[in-house]
C-alpha positions as a LaTeX table, in Angstrom:
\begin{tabular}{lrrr}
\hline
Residue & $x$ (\AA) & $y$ (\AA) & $z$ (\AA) \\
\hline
Unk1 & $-75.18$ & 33.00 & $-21.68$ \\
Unk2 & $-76.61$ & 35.02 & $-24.39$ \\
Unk3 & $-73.98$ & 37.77 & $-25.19$ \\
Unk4 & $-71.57$ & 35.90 & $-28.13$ \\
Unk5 & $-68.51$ & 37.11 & $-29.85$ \\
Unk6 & $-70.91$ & 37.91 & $-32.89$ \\
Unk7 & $-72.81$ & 40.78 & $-31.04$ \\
Unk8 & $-69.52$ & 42.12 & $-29.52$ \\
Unk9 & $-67.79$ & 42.40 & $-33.57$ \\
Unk10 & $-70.98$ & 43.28 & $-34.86$ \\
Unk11 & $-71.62$ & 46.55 & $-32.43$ \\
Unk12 & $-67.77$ & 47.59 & $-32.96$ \\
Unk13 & $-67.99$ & 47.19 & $-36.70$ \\
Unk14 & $-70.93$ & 49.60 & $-36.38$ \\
Unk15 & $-69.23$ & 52.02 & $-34.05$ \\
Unk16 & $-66.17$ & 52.09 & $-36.10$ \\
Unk17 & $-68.36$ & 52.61 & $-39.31$ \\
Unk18 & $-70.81$ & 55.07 & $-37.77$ \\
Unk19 & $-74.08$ & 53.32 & $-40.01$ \\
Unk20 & $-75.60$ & 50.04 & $-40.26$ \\
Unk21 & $-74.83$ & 49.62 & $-43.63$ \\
Unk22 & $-70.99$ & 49.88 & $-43.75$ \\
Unk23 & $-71.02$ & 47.78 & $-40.97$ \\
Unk24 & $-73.22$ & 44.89 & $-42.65$ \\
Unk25 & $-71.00$ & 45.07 & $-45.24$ \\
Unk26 & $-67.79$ & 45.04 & $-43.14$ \\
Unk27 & $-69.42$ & 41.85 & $-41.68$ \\
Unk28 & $-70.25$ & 39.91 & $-44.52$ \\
Unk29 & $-74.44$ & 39.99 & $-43.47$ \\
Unk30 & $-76.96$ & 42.30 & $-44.92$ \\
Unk31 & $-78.55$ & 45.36 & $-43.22$ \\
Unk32 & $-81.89$ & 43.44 & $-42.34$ \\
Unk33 & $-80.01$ & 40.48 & $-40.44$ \\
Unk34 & $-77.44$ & 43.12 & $-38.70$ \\
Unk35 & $-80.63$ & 45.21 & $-37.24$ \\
Unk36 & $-82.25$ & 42.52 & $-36.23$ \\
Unk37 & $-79.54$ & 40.78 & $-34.31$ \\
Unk38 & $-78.63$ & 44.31 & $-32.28$ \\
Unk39 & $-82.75$ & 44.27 & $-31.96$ \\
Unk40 & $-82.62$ & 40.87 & $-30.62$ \\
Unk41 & $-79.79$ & 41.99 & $-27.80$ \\
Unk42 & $-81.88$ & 44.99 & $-26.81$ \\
Unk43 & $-84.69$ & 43.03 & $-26.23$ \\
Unk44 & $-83.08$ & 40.67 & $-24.39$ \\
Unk45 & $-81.47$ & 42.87 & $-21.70$ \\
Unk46 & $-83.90$ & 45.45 & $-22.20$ \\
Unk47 & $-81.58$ & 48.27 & $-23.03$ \\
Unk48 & $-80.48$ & 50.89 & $-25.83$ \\
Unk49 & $-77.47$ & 50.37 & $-27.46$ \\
Unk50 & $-77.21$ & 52.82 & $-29.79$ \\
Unk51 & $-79.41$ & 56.48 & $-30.18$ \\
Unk52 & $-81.31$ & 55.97 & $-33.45$ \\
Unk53 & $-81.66$ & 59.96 & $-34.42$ \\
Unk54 & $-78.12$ & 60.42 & $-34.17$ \\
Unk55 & $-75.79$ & 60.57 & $-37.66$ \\
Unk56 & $-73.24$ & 58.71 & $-37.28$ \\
Unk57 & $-74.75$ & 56.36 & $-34.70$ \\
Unk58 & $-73.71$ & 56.89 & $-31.30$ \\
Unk59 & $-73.09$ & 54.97 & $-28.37$ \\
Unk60 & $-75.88$ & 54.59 & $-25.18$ \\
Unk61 & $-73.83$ & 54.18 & $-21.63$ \\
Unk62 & $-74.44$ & 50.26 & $-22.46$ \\
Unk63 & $-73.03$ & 50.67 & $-25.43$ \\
Unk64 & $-69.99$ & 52.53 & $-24.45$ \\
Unk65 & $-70.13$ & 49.15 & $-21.43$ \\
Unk66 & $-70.15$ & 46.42 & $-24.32$ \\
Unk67 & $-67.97$ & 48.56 & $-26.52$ \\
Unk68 & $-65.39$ & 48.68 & $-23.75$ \\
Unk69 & $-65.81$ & 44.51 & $-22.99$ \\
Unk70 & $-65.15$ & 44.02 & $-27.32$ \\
Unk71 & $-61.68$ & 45.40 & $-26.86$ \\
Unk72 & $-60.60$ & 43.55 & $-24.24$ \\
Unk73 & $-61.97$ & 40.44 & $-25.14$ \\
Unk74 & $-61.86$ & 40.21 & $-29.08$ \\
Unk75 & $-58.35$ & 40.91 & $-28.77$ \\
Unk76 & $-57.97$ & 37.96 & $-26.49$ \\
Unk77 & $-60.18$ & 35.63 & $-28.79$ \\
Unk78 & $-57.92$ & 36.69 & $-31.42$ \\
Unk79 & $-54.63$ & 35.88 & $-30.48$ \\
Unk80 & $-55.87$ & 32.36 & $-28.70$ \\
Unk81 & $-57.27$ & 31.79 & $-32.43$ \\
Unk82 & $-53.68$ & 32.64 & $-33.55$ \\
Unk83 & $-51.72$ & 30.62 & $-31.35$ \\
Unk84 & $-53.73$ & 27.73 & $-31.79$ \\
Unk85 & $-53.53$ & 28.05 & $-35.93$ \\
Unk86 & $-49.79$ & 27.98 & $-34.89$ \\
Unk87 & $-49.73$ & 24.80 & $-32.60$ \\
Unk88 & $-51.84$ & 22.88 & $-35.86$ \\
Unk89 & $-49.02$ & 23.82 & $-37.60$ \\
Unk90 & $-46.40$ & 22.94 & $-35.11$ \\
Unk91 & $-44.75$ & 26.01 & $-34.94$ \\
Unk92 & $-45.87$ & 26.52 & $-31.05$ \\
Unk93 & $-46.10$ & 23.88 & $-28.18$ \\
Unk94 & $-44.50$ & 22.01 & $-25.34$ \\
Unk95 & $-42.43$ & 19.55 & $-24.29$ \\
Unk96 & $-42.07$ & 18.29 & $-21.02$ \\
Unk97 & $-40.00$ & 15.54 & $-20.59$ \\
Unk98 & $-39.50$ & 12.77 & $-18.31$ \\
Unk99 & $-36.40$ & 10.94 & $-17.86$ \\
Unk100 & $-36.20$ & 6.97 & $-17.18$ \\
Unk101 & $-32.21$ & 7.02 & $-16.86$ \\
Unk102 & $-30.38$ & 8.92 & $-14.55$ \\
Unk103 & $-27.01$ & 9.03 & $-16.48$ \\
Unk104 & $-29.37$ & 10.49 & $-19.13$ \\
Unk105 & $-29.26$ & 14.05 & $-17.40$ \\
Unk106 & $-25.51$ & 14.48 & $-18.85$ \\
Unk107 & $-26.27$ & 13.29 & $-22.28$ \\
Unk108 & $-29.85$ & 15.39 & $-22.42$ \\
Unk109 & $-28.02$ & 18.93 & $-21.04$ \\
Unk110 & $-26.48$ & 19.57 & $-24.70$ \\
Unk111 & $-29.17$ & 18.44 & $-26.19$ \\
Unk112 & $-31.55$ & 20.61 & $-25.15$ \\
Unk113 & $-29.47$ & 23.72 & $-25.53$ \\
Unk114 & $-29.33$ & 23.29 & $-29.45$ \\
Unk115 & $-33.12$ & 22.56 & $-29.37$ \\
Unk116 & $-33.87$ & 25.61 & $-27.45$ \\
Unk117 & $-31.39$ & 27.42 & $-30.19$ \\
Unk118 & $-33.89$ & 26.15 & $-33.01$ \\
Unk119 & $-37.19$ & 26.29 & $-31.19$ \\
Unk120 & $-37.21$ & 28.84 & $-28.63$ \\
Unk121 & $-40.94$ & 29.34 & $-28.51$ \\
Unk122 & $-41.54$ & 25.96 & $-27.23$ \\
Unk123 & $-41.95$ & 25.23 & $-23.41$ \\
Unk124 & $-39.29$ & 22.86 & $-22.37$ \\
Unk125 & $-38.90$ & 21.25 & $-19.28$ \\
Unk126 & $-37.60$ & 18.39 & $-17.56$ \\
Unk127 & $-39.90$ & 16.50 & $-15.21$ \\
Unk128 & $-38.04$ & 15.30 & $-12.51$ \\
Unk129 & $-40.95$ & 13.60 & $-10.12$ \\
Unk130 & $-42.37$ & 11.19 & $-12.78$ \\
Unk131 & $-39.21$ & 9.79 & $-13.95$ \\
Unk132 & $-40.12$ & 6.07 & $-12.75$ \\
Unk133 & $-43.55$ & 6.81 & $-13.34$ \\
Unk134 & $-43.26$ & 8.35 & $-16.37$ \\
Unk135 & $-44.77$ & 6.08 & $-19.01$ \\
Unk136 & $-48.62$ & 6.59 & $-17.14$ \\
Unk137 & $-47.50$ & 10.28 & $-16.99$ \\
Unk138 & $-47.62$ & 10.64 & $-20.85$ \\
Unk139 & $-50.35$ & 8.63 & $-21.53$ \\
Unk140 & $-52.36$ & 11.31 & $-19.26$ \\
Unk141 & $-50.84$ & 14.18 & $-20.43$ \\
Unk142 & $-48.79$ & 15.06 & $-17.71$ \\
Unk143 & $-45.29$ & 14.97 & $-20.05$ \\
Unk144 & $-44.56$ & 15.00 & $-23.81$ \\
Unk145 & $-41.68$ & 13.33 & $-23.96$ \\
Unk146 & $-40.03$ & 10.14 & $-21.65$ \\
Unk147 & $-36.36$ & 8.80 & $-22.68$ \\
Unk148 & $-36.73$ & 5.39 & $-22.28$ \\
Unk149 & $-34.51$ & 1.95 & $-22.51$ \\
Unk150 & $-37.84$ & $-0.03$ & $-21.74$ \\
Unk151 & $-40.44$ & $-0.10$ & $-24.89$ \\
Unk152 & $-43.63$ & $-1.39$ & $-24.08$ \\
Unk153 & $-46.72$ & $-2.49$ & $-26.68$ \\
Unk154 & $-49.35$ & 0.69 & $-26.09$ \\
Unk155 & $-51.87$ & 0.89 & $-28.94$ \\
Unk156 & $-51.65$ & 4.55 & $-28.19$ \\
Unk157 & $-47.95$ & 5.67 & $-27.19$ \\
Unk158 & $-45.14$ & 5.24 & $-30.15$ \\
Unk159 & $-41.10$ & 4.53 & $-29.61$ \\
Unk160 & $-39.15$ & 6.24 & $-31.62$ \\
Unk161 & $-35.24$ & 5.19 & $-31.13$ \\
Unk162 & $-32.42$ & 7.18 & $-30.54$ \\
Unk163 & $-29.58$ & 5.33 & $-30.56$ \\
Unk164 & $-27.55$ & 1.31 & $-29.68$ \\
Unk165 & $-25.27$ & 1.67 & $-26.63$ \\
Unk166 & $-23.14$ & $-0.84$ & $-24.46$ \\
Unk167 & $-23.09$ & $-0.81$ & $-20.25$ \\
Unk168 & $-19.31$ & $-1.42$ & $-19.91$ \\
Unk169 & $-17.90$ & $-2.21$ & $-16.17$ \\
Unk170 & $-15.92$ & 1.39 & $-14.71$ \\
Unk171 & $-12.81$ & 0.95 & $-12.52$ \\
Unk172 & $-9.38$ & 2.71 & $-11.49$ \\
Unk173 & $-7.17$ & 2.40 & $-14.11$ \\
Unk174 & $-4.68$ & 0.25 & $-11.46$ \\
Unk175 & $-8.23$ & $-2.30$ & $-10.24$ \\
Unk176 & $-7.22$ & $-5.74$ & $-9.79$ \\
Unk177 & $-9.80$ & $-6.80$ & $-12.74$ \\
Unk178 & $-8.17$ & $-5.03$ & $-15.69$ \\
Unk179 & $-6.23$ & $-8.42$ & $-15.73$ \\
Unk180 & $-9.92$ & $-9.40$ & $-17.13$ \\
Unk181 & $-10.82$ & $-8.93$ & $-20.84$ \\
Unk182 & $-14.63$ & $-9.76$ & $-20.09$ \\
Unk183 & $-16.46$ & $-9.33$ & $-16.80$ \\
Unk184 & $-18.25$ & $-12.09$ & $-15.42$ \\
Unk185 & $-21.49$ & $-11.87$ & $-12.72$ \\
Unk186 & $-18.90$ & $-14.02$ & $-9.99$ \\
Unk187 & $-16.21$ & $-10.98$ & $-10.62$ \\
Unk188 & $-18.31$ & $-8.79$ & $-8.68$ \\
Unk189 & $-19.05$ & $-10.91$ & $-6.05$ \\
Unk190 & $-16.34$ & $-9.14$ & $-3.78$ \\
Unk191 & $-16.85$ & $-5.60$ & $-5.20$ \\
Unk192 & $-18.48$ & $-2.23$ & $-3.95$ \\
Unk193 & $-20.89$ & $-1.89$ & $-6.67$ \\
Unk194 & $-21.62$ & 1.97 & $-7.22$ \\
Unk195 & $-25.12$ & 2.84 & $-8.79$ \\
Unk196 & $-27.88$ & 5.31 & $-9.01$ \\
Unk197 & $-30.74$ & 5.68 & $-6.12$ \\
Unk198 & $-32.79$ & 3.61 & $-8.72$ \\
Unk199 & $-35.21$ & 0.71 & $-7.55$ \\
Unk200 & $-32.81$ & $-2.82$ & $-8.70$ \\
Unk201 & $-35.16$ & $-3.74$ & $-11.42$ \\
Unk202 & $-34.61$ & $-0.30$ & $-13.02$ \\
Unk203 & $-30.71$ & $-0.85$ & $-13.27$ \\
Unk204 & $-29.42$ & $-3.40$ & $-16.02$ \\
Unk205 & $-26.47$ & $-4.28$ & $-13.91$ \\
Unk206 & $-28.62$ & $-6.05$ & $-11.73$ \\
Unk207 & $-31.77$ & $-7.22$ & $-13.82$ \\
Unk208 & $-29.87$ & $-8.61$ & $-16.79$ \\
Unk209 & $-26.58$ & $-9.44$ & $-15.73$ \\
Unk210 & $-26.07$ & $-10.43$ & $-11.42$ \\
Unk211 & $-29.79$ & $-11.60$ & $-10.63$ \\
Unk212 & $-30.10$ & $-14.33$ & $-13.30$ \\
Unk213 & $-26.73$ & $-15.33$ & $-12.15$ \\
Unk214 & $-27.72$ & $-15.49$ & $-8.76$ \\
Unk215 & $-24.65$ & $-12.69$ & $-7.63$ \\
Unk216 & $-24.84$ & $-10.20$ & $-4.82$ \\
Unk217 & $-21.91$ & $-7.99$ & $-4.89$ \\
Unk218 & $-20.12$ & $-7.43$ & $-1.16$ \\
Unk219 & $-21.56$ & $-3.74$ & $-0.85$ \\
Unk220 & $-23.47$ & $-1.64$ & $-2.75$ \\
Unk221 & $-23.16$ & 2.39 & $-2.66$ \\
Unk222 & $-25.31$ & 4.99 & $-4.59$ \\
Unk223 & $-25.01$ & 8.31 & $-5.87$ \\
Unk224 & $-27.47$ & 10.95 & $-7.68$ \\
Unk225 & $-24.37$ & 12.47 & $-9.98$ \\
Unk226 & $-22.53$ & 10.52 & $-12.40$ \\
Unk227 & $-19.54$ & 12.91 & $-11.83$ \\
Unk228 & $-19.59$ & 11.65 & $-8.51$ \\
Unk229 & $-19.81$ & 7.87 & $-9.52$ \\
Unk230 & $-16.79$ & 8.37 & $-11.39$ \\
Unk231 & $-14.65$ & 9.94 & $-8.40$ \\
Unk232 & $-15.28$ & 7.43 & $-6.25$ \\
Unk233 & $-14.27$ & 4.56 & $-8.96$ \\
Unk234 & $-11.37$ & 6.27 & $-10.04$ \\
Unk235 & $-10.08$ & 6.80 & $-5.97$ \\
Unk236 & $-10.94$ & 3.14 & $-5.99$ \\
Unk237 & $-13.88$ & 3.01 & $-3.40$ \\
Unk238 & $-15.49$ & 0.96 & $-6.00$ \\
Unk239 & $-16.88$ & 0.02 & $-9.20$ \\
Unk240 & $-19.33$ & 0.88 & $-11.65$ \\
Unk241 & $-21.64$ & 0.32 & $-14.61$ \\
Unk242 & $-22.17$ & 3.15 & $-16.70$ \\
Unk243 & $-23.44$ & 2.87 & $-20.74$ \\
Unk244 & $-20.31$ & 3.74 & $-23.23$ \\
Unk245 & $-21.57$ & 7.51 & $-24.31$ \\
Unk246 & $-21.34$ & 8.64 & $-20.73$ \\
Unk247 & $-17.66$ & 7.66 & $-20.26$ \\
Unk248 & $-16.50$ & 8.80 & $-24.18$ \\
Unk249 & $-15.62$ & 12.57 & $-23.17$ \\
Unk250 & $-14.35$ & 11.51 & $-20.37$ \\
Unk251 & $-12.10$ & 8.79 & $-21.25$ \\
Unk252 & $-9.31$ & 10.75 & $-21.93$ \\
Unk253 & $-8.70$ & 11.17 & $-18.36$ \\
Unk254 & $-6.94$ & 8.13 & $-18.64$ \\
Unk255 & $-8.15$ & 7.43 & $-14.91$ \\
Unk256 & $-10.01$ & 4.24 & $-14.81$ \\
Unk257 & $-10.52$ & 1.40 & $-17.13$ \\
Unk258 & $-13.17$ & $-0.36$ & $-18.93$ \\
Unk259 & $-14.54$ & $-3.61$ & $-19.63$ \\
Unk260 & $-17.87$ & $-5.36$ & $-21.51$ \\
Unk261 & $-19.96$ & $-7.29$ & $-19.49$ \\
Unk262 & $-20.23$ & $-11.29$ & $-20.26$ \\
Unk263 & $-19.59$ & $-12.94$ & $-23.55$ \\
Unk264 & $-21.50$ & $-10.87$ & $-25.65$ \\
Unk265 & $-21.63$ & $-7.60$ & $-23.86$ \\
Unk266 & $-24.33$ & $-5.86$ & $-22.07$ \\
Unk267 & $-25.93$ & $-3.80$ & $-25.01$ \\
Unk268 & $-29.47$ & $-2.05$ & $-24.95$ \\
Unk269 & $-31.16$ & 0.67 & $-27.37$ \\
Unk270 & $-32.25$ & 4.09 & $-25.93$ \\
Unk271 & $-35.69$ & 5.31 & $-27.16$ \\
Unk272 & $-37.92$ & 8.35 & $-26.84$ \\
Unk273 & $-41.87$ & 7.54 & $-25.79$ \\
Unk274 & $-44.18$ & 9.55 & $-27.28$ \\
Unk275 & $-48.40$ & 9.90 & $-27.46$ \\
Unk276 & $-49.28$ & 8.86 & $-31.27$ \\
Unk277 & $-50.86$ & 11.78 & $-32.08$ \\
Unk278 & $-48.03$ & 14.01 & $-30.85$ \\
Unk279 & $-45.48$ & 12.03 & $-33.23$ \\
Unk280 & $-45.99$ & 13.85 & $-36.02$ \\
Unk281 & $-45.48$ & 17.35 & $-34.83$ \\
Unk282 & $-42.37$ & 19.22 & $-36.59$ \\
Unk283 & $-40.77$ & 20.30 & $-32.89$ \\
Unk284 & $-41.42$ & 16.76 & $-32.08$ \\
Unk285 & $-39.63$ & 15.25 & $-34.91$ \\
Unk286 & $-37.36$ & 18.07 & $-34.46$ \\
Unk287 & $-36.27$ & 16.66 & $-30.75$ \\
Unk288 & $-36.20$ & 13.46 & $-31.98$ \\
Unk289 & $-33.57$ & 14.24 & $-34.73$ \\
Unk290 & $-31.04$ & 15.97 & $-32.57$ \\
Unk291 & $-31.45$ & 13.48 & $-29.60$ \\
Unk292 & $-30.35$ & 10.69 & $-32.27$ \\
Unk293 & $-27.02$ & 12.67 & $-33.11$ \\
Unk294 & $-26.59$ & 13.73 & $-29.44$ \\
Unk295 & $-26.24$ & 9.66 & $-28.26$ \\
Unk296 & $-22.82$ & 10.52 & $-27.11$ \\
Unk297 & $-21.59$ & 10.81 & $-30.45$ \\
Unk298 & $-20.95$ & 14.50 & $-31.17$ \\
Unk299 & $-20.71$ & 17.91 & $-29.14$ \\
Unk300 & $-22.69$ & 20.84 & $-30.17$ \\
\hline
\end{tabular}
């Protein structure tokens, strides 16, 4: 392709001018290297650009033509060269962001609605259809952002954390295990366990606290909303284990009961994944900040 940006400023600096030598000097070149480069695109598509006799210069049909493509196009280049000064600077960007825990949605909602107070020119979205895929999703590209309780060593992916919580046991306030200060694996053994549609390795309840007992509970039932988990504890079709910052709004219900699971309780860290050379960005550190207050511990 031989036509550049250079030929379409230089030939609307000279319009706009109406000589060669305001429009050299507009451009920062001398006269010599300005002729010769509107020479040099004559030549080359063997056409007149400009009538030579004429004071102030004027325009040949394929003149008027590249005229015409200059303001569509420089206009274009210009603002691309604008936003992209303003992404360097983190002022403009995305974040698409993939979500590892379900109960995460309820936390995330507020979240997100101060962020998009504070940085409204950023693309936010939630990426619903990588969430258990989600860590090969940002190394690609594919999403900013995943919330994560699972950090893995990647040379080029950071883990920045948000905040400590504790997955406490959930049942009606009346359940026959509120006699129980501490939960034990073989106290579920005869229980409807109620969890998320999420694969058993993906769910602590299971990976860290029945399996390496050896427990199966009697049933277990699933459900996408955590609203919905909580109805079905509370009208005692079962029990549940949800981390401590979903239940704390919700507590004051006074409807079911908690308790920690085993001797030490059942405690794990949330963190946000990142690509390394993302982690620096202003709206990134931005997120970050107000995730880390979110964690179930205020209300904006």
């Amino acid at each position: 392709m031989y036509l550049e940006l250079r030929h379409l400023r230089s030939l609307l600096a000279i319009r706009e001018t109406g000589n060669l030598a305001r429009a050299a000097e507009r451009l920062h070149v001398t006269q010599s290297a300005l002729s010769h480069q509107i020479k040099s695109l004559e030549q080359h598509f063997d056409v007149q650009l400009f009538l030579r006799n004429s004071k102030p210069l004027c325009l040949t049909p394929a003149g008027h033509r590249l005229i015409e493509l200059a303001g569509q196009v420089l206009p274009l280049v210009a603002g691309a060269e604008h936003e992209l000064q303003r992404v360097a600077r983190g002022e403009l960007g995305r974040l698409h962001i993939a979500i590892e825990c379900h109960a995460c949605f309820e936390w995330l909602a507020p979240v997100l609605s101060h962020y998009r107070q504070q940085w409204p020119q950023i693309e936010v979205d939630i990426r619903v259809g990588v969430s258990f895929e989600a860590l090969p999703a940002l190394r690609k590209g594919e999403v900013d952002l995943v919330i994560s309780s699972d950090p893995v060593r990647c040379a080029d992916l950071k883990f920045a954390t948000l905040f400590r919580y504790e997955a406490l046991l959930v049942m009606a306030a009346d359940h026959a295990l509120t006699r129980k200060r501490r939960i034990q694996p073989t106290d579920l053994v005869e229980q409807t366990l109620i969890t998320y549609p999420v694969n058993r390795q993906r769910l602590d309840v299971f990976s860290r606290f029945l399996q390496p007992a050896g427990i199966e509970p009697a049933a277990v039932r699933q459900s996408e909303l955590t609203s919905v988990i909580l109805l079905l504890v509370t009208s005692g079709r079962g029990v549940a284990v949800l981390p401590d910052w979903v239940l704390r709004e919700v507590a004051a219900a006074n409807q079911f009961t908690t308790r920690p699971l085993g001797r030490r309780g059942m405690k794990g860290t949330l963190y946000a994944a990142l690509r390394k050379t993302d982690f620096a960005s202003v709206y990134v550190q931005d997120f970050v900040t107000l995730a880390r207050q979110g964690g179930g511990q205020i209300s904006f």
